[in-house]
C-alpha positions, 0 to 999 in steps of 0.5 A: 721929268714927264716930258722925257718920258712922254718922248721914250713912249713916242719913240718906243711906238715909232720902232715898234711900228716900224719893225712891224712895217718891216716885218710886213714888207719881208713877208710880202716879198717872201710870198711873191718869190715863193709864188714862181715854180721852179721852171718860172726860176730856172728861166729867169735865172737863164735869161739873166745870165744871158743877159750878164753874159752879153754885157760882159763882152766887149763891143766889136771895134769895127 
């Protein structure tokens, strides 16, 4: 009966560990997408439209 409860201890730690690794993944990624002004976005935003839109077109067959 021990045994059982040693392994719901361990497993408890592992997800613990893990939703804070998760937690410092996110805000890591939330820091660096707040660090761009919004010129920095709005240039982006248009180059990946540019882009899409030259993906999209279907090449010249001659």
């Amino acid at each position: 009966m021990r045994q059982r409860m040693r392994w719901w201890k361990v497993l408890g730690l592992a997800g613990l560990a893990g939703v804070a690794a998760s937690g410092v993944v996110i805000a890591r990624a939330e820091r660096r997408r707040r660090a761009y002004t919004p010129e920095e976005i709005r240039q982006r935003l248009l180059e990946r439209h540019a882009q899409a839109s030259d993906a999209g077109k279907p090449a010249d067959p001659a």
